[in-house]
DSSP file (Angstrom, degrees, kcal/mol; ACC not computed):
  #  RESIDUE AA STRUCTURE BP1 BP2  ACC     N-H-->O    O-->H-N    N-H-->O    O-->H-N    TCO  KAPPA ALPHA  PHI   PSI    X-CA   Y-CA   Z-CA
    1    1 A X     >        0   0    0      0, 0.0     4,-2.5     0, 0.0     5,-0.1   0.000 360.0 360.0 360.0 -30.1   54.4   65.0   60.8
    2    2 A X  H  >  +     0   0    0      2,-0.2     4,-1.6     1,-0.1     5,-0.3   0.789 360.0  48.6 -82.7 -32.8   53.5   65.4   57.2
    3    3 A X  H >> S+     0   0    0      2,-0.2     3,-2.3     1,-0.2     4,-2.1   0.982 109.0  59.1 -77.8 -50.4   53.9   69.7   57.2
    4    4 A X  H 3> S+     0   0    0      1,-0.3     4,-3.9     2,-0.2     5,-0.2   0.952 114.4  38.1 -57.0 -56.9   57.6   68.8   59.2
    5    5 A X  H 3X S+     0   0    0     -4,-2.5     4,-0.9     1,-0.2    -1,-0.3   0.743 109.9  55.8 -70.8  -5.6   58.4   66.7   55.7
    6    6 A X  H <<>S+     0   0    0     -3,-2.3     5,-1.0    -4,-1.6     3,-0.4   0.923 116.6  38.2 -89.9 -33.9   57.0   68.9   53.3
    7    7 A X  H ><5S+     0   0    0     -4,-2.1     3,-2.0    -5,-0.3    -2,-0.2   0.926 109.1  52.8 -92.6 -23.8   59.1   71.7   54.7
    8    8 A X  H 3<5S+     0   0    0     -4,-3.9    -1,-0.2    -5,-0.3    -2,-0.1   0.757  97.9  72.2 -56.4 -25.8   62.1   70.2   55.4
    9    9 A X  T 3<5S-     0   0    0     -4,-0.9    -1,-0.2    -3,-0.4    -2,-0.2   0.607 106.5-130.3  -8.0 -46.0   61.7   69.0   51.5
   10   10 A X  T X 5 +     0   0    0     -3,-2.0     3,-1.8    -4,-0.3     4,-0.3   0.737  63.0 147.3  61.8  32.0   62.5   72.7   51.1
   11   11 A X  T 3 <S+     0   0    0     -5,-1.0     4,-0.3     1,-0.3     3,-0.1   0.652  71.3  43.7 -80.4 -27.4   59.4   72.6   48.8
   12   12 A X  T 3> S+     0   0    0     -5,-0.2     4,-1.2    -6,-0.2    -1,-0.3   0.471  80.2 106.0 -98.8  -3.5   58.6   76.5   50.0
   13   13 A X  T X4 S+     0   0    0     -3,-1.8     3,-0.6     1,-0.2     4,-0.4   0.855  82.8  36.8 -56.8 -39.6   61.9   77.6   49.8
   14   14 A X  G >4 S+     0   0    0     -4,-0.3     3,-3.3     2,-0.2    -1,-0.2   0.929 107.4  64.0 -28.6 -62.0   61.4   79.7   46.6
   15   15 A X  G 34 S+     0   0    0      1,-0.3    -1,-0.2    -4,-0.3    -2,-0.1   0.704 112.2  34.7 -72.3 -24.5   58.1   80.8   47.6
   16   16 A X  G << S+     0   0    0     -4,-1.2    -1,-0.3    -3,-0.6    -2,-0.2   0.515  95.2 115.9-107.7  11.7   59.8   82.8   50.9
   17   17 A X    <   -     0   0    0     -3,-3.3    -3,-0.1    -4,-0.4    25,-0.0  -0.162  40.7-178.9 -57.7 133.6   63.2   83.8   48.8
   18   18 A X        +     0   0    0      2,-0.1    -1,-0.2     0, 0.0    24,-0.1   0.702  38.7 124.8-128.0   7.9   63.5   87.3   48.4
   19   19 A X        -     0   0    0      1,-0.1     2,-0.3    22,-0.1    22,-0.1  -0.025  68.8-104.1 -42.5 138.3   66.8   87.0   46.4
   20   20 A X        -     0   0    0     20,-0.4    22,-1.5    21,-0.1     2,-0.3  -0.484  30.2-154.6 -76.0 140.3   66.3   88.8   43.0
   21   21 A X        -     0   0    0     -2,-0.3    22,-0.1    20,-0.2   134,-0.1  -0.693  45.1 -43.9-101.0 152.0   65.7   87.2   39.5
   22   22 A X  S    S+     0   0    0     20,-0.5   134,-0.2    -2,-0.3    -1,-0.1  -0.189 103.6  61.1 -36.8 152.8   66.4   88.6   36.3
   23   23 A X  S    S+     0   0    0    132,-0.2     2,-0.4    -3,-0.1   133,-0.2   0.511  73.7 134.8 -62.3 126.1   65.9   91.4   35.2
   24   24 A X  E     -A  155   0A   0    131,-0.7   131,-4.3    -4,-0.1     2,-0.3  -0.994  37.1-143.8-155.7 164.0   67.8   93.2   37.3
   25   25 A X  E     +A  154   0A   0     -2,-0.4     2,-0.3   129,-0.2   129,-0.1  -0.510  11.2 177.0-124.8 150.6   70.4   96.1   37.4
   26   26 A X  E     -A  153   0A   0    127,-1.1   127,-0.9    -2,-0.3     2,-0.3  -0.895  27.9-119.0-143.0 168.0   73.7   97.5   39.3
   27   27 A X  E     -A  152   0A   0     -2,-0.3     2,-0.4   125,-0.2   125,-0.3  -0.955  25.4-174.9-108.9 157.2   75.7  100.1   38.9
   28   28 A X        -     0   0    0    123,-2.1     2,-1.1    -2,-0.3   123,-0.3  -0.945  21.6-144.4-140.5 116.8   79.1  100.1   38.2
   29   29 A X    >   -     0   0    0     -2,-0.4     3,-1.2     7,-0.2     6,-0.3  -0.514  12.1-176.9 -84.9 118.4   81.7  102.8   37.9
   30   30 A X  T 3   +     0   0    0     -2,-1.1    -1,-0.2   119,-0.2   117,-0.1   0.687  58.4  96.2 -92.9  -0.1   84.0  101.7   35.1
   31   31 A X  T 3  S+     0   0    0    116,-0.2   112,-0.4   118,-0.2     2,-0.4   0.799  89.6  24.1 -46.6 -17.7   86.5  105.1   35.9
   32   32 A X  S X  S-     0   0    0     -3,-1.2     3,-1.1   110,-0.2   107,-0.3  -0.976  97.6 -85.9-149.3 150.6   88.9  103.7   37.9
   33   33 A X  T 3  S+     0   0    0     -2,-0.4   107,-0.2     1,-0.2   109,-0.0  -0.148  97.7  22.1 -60.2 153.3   90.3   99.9   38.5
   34   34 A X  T 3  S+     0   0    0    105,-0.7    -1,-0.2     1,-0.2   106,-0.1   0.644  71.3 153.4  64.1  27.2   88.7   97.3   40.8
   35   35 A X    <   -     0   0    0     -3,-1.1   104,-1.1    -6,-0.3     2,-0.3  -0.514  31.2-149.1 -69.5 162.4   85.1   98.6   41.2
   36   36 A X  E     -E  138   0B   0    102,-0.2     2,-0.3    -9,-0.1    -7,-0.2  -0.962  24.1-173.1-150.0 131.5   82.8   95.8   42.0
   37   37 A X  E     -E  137   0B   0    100,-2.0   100,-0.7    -2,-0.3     2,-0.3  -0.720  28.1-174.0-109.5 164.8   79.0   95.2   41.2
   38   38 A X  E     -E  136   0B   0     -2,-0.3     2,-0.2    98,-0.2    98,-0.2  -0.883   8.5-179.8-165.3 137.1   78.0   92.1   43.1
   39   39 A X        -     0   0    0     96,-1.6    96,-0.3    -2,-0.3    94,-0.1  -0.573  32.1-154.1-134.3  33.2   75.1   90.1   43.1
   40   40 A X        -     0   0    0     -2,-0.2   -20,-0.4    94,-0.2    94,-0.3  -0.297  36.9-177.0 -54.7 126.7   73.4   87.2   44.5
   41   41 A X  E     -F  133   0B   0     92,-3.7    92,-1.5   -22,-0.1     2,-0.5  -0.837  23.4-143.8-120.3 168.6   70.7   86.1   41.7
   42   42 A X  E     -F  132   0B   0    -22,-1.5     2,-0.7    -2,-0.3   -20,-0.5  -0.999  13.6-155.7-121.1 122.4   68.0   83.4   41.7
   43   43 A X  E     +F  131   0B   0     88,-0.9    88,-2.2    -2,-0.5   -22,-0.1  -0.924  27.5 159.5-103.6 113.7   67.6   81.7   38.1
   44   44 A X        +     0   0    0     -2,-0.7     2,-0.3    86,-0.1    86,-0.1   0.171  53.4  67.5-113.5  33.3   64.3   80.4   38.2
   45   45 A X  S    S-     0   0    0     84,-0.2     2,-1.5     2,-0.1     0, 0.0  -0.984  78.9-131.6-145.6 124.0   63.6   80.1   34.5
   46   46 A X  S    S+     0   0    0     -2,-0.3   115,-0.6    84,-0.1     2,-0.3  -0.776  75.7 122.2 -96.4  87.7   65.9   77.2   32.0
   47   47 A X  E    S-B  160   0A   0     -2,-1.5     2,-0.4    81,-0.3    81,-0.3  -0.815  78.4 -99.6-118.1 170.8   66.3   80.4   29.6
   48   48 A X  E     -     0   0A   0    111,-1.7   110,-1.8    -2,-0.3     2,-0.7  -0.680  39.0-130.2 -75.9 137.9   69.9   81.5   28.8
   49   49 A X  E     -BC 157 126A   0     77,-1.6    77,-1.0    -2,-0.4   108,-0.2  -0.743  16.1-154.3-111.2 103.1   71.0   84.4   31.0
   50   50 A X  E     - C   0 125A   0    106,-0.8     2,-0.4    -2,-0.7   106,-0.3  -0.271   7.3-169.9 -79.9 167.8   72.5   87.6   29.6
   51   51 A X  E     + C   0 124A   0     73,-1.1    72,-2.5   104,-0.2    73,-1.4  -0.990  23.2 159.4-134.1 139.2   75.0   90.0   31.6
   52   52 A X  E     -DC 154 122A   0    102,-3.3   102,-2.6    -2,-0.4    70,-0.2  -0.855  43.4-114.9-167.3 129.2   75.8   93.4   29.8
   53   53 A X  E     -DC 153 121A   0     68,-1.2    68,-1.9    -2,-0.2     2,-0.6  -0.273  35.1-166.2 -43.6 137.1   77.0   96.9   30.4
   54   54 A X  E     +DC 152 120A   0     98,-4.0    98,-2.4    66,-0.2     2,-0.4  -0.971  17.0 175.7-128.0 134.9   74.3   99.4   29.7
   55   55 A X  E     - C   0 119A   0     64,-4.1    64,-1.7    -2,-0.6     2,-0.8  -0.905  17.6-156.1-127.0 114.1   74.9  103.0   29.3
   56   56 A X  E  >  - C   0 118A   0     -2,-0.4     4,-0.8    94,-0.4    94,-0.2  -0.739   4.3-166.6 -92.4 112.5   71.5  105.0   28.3
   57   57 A X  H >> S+     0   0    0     60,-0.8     4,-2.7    -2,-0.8     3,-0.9   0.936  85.7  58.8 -35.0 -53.9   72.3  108.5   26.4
   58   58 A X  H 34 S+     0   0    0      1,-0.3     4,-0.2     2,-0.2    -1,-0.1   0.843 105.7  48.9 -72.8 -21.3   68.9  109.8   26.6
   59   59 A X  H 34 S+     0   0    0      1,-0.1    -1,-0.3     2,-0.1    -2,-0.1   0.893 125.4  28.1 -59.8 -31.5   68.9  109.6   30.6
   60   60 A X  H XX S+     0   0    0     -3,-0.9     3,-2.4    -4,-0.8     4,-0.7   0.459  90.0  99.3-124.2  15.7   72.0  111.2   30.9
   61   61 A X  G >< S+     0   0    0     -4,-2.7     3,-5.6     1,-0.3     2,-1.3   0.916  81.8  59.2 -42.6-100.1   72.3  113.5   27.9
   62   62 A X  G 34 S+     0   0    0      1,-0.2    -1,-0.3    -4,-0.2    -2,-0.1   0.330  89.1  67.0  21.1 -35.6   71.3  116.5   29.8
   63   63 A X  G <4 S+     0   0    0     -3,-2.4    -1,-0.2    -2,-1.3     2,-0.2   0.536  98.8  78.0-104.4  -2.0   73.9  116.5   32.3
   64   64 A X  S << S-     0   0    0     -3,-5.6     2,-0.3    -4,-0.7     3,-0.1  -0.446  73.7-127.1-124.0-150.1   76.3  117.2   29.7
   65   65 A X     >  -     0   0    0     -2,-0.2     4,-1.2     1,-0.1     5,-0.1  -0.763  40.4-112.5-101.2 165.0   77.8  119.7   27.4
   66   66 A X  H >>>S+     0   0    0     -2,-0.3     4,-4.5     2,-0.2     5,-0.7   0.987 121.5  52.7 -55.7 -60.7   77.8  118.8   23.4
   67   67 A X  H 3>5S+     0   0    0      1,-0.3     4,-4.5     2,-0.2    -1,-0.2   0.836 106.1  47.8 -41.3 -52.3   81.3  118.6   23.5
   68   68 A X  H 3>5S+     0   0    0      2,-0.2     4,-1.5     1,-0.2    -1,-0.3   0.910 119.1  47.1 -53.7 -48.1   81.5  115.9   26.7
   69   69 A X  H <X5S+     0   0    0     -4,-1.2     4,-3.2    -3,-0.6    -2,-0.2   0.857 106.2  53.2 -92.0 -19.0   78.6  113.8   24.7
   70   70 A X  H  X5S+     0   0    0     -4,-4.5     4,-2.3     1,-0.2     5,-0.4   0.929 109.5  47.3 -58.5 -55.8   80.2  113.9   21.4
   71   71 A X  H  X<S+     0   0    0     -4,-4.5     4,-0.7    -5,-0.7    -2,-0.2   0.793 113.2  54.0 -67.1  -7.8   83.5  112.4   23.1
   72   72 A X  H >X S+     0   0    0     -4,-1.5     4,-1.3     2,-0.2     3,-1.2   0.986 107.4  46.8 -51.9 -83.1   80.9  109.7   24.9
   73   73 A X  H 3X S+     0   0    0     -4,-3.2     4,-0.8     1,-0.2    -2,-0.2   0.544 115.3  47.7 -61.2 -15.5   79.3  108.4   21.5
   74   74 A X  H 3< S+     0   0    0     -4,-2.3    -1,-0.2     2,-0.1    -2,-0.2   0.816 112.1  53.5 -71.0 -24.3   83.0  108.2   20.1
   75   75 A X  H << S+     0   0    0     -3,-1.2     9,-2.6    -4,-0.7    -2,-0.2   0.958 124.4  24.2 -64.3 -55.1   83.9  106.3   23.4
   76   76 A X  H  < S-     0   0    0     -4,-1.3    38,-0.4     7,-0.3     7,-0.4   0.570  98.3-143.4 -71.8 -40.1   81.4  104.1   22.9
   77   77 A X     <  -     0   0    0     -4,-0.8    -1,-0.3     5,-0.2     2,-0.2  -0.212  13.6-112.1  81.9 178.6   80.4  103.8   19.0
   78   78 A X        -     0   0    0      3,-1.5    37,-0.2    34,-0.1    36,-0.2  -0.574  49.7 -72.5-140.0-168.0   77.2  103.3   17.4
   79   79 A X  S    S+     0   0    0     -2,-0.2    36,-0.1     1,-0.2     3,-0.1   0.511 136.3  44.0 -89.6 -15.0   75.6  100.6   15.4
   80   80 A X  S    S+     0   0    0      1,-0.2     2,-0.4    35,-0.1    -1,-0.2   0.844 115.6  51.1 -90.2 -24.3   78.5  101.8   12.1
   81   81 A X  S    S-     0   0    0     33,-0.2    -3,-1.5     1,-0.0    33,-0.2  -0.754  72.6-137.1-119.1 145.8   81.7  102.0   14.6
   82   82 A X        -     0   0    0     -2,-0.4    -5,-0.2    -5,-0.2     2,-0.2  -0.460  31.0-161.6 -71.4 152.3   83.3  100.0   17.0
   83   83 A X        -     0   0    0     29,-1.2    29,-0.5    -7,-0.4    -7,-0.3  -0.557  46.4 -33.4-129.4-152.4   84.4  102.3   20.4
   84   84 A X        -     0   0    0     -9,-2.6     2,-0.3    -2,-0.2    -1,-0.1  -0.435  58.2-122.1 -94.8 133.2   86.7  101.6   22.9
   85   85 A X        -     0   0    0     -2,-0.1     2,-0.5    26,-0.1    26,-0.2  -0.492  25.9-157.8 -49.0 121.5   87.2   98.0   24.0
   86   86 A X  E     -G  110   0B   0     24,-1.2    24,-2.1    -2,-0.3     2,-0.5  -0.909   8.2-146.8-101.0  95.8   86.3   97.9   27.9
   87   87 A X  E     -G  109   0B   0     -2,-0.5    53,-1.1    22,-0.3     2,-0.5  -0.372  21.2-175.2 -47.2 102.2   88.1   94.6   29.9
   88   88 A X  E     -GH 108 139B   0     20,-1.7    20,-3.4    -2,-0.5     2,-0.5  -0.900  29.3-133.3-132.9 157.4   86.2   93.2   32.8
   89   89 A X  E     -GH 107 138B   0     49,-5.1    49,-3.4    -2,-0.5     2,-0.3  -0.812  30.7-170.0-100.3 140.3   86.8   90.7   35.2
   90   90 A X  E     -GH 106 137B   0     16,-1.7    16,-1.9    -2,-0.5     2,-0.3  -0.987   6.6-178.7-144.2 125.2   83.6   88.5   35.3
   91   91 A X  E     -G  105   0B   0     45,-0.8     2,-0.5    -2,-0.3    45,-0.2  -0.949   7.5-168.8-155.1 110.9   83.0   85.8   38.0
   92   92 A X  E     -G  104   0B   0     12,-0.9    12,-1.6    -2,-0.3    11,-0.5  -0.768   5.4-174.3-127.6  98.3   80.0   83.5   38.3
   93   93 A X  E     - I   0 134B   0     41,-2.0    41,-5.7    -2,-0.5     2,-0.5  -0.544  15.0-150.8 -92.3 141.6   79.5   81.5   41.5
   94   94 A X  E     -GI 101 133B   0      7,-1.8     7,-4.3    39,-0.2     2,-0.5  -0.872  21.4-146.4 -99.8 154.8   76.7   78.9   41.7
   95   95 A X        +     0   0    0     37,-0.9     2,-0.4    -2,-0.5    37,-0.4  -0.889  24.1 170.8 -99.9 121.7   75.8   78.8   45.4
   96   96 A X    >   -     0   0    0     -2,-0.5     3,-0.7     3,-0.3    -2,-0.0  -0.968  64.0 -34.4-163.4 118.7   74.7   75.4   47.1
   97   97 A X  T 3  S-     0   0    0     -2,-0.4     3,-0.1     1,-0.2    -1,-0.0   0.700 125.2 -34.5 -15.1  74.8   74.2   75.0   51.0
   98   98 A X  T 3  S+     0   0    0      1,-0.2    -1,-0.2     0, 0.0     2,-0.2   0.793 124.9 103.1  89.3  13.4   76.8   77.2   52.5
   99   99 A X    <   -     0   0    0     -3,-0.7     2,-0.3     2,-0.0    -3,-0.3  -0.483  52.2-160.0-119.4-158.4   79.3   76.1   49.3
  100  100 A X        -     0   0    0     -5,-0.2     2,-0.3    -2,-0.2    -5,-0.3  -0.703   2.3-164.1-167.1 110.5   80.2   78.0   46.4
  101  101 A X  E     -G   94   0B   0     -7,-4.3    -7,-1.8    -2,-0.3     3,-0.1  -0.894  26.3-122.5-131.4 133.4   81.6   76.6   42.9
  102  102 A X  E     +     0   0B   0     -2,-0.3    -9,-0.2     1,-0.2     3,-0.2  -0.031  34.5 168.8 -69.2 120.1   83.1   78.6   40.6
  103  103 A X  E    S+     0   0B   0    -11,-0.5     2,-0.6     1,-0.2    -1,-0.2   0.864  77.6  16.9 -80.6 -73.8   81.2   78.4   37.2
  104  104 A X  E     +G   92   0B   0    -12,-1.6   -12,-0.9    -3,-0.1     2,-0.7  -0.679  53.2 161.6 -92.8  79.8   82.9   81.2   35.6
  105  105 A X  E     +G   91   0B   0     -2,-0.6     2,-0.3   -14,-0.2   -14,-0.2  -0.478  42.0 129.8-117.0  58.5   86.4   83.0   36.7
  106  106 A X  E     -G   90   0B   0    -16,-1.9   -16,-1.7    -2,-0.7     2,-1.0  -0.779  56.3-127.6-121.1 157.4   87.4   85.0   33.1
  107  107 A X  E     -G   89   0B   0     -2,-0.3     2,-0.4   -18,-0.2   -18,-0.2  -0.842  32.5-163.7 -99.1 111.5   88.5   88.7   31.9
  108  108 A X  E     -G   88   0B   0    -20,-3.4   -20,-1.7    -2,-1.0     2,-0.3  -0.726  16.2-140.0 -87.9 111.7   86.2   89.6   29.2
  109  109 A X  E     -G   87   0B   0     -2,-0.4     2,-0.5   -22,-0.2   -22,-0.3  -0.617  26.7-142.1 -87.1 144.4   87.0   92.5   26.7
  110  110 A X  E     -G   86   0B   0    -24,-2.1   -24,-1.2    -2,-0.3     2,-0.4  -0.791   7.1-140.2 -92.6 134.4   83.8   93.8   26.3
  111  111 A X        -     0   0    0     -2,-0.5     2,-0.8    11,-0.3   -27,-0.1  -0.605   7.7-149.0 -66.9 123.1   82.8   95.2   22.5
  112  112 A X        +     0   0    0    -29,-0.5   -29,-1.2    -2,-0.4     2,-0.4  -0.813  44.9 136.0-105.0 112.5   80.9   98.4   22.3
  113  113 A X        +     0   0    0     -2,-0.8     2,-0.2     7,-0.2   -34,-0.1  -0.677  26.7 138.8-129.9  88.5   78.8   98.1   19.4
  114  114 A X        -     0   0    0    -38,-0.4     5,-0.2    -2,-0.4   -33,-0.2  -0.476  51.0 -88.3-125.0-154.1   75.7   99.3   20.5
  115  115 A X        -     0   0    0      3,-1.3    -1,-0.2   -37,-0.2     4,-0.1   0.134  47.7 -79.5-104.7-152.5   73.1  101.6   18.6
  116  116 A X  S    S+     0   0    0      2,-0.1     3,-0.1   -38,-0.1    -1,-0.1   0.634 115.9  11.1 -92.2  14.0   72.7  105.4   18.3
  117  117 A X  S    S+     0   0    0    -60,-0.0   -60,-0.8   -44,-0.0     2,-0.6   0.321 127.9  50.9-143.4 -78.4   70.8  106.6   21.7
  118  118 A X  E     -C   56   0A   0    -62,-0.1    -3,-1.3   -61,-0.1     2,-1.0  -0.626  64.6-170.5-101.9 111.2   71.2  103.6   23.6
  119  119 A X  E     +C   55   0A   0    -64,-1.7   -64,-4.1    -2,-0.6     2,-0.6  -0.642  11.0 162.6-111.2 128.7   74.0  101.5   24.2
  120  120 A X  E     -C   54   0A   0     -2,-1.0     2,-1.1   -66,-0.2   -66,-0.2  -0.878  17.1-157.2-132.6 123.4   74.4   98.0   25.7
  121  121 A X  E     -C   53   0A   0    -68,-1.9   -68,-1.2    -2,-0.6    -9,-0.1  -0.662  18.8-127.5-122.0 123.9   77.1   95.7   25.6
  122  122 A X  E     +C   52   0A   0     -2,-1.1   -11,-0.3   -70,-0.2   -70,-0.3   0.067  23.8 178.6 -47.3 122.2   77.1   92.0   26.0
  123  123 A X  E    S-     0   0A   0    -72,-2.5     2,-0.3     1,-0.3   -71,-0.2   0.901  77.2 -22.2-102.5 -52.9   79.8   91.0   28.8
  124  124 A X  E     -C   51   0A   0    -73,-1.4   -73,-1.1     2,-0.0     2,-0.4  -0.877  55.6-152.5-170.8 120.8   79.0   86.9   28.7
  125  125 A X  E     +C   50   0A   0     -2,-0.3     2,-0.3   -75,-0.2   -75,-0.2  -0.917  40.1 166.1 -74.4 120.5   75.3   85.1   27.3
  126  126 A X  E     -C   49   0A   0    -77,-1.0     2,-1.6    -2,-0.4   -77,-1.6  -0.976  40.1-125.1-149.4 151.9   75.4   81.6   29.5
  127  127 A X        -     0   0    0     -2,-0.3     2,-0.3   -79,-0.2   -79,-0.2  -0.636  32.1-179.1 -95.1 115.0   73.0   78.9   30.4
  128  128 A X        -     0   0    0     -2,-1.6   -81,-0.3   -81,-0.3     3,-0.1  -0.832  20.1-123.5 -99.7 156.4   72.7   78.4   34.0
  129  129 A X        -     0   0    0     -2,-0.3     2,-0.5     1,-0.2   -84,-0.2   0.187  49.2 -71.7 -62.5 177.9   70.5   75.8   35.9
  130  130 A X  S    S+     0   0    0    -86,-0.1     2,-0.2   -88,-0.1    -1,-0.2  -0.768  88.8  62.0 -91.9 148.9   68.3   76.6   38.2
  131  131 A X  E    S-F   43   0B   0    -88,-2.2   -88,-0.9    -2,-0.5   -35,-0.1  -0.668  80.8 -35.1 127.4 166.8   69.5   77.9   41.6
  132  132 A X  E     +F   42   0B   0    -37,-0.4   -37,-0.9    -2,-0.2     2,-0.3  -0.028  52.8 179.9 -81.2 147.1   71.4   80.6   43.4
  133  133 A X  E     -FI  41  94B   0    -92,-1.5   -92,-3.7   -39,-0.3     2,-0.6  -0.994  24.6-134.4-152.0 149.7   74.3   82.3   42.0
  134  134 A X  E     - I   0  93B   0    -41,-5.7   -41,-2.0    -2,-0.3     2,-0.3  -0.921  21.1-162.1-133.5 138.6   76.5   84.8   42.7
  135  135 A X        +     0   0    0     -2,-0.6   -96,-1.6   -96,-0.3     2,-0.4  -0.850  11.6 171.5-127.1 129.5   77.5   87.4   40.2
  136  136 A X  E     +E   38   0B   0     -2,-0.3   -45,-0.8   -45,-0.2     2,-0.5  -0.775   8.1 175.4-158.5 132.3   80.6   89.9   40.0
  137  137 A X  E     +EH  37  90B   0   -100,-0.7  -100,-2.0    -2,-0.4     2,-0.3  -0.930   9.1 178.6-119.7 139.6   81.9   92.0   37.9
  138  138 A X  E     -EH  36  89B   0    -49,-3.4   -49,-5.1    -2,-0.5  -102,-0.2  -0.981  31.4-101.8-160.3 151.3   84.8   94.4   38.3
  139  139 A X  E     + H   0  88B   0   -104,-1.1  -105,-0.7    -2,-0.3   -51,-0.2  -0.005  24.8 177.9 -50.6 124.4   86.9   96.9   36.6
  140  140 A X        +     0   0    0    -53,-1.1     2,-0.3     1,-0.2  -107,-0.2   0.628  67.2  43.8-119.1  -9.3   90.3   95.9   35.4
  141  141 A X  S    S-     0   0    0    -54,-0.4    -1,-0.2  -109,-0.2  -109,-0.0  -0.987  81.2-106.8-146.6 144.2   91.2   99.1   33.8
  142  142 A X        +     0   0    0     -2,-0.3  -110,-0.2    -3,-0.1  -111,-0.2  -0.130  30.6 172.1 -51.0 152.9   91.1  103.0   34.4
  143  143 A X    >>  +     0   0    0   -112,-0.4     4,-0.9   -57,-0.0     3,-0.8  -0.375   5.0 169.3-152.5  99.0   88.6  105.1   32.4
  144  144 A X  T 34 S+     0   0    0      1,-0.3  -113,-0.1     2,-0.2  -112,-0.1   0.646  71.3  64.7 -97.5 -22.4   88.9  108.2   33.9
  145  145 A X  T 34 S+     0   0    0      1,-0.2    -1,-0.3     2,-0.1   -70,-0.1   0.423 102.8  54.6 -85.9  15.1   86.6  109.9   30.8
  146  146 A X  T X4 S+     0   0    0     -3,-0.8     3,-4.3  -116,-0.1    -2,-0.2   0.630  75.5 110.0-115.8 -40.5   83.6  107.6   32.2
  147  147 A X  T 3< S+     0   0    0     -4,-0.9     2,-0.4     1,-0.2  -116,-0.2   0.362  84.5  33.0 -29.7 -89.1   83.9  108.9   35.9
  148  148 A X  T 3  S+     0   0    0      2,-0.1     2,-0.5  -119,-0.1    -1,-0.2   0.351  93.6 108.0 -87.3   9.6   80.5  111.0   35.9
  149  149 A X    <   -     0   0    0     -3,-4.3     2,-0.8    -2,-0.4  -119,-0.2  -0.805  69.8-134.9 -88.7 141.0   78.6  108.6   33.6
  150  150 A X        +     0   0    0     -2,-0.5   -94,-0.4   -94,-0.2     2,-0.3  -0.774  39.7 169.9 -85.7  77.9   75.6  106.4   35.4
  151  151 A X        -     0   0    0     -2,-0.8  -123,-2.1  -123,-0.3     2,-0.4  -0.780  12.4-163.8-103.2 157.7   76.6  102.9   33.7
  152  152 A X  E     -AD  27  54A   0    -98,-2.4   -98,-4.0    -2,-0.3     2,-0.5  -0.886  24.1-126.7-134.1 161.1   74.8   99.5   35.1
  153  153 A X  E     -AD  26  53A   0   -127,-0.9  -127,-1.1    -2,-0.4     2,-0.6  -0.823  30.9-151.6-100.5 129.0   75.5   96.1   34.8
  154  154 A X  E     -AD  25  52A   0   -102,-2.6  -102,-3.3    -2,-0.5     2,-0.2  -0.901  10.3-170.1-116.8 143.4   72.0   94.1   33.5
  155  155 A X  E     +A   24   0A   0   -131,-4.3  -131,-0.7    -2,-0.6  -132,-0.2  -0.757  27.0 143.9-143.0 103.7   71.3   90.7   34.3
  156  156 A X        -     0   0    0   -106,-0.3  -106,-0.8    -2,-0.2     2,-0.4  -0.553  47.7-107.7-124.7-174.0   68.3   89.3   32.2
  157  157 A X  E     -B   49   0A   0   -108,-0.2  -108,-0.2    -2,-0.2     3,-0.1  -0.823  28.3-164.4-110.8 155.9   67.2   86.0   30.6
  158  158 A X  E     -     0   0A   0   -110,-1.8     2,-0.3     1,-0.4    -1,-0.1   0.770  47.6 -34.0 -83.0 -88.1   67.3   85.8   26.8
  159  159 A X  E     -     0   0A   0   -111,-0.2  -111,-1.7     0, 0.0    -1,-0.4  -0.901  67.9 -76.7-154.9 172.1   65.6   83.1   25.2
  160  160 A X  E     -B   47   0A   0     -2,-0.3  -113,-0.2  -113,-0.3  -115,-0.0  -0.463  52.8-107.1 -49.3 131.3   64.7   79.3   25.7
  161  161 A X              0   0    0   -115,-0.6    -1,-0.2    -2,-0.2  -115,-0.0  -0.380 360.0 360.0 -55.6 146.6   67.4   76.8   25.1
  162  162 A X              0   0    0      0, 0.0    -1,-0.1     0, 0.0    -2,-0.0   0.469 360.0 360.0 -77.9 360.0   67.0   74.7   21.8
């Protein structure tokens, strides 16, 4: 009688969860409108929880010619120049038995200010509870000069609340 209440408690639910927690990765092709990464995440941690494009040079240097990676790093910036703003639609459901309510529903222009190799750009820092969530981000505008670039969406925790 006692094991019936401890699980029914849900006191193991975590423990058999196989949902992923930060850090974790997508990919996303930001060439053409309405591509979707999507998500279910488990925040088990009271950190703040970032979401950000990353596009790594040094992985994907290599697959191009000078010319193609010069027009990238203008696309993009570095840590002196701003590059091209990229709009995405960003939508963050918390999930709670077999309901869904919508935390977040906004279009975010994303900044590229990222550094000279490696570039990552912050889409939304937010403090979520703990508990299931459902994560999606999608394309609101063509960039047809991105189409054979690998780019991913991260979703990690940050830092401790103050």
């Amino acid at each position: 009688m006692a094991l019936l209440s401890f699980l029914n408690a849900g006191w193991l639910g975590n423990l058999f969860d196989n949902t992923p927690t930060p850090y974790y990765t997508m990919p996303i092709d930001l060439s053409k409108t309405g591509n979707v990464a999507e998500t279910d995440i488990r925040i088990d941690k009271e950190y703040r929880t970032g979401i950000a494009l990353n596009y790594d040079f040094r992985r994907q240097k290599n697959k191009m010619t000078r010319n193609e990676y010069n027009n990238i790093k203008v696309f993009f910036g570095n840590s002196y120049t701003s590059g091209t703003a990229i709009p995405v639609k960003l939508k963050i459901e918390k999930i709670m038995d077999k309901n869904e309510t919508t935390i977040l529903n906004d279009i975010i222009i994303v900044d590229n200010n990222g550094g000279h190799e490696l570039h990552s750009s912050l889409i939304k820092e937010i403090a979520l509870s703990q508990g299931k969530y459902r994560i999606k981000v999608e394309t609101t505008e063509d960039f047809s000069e991105l189409s054979d670039l690998s780019v991913l969406v991260e979703i990690y925790y940050i830092r401790a609340p103050k």
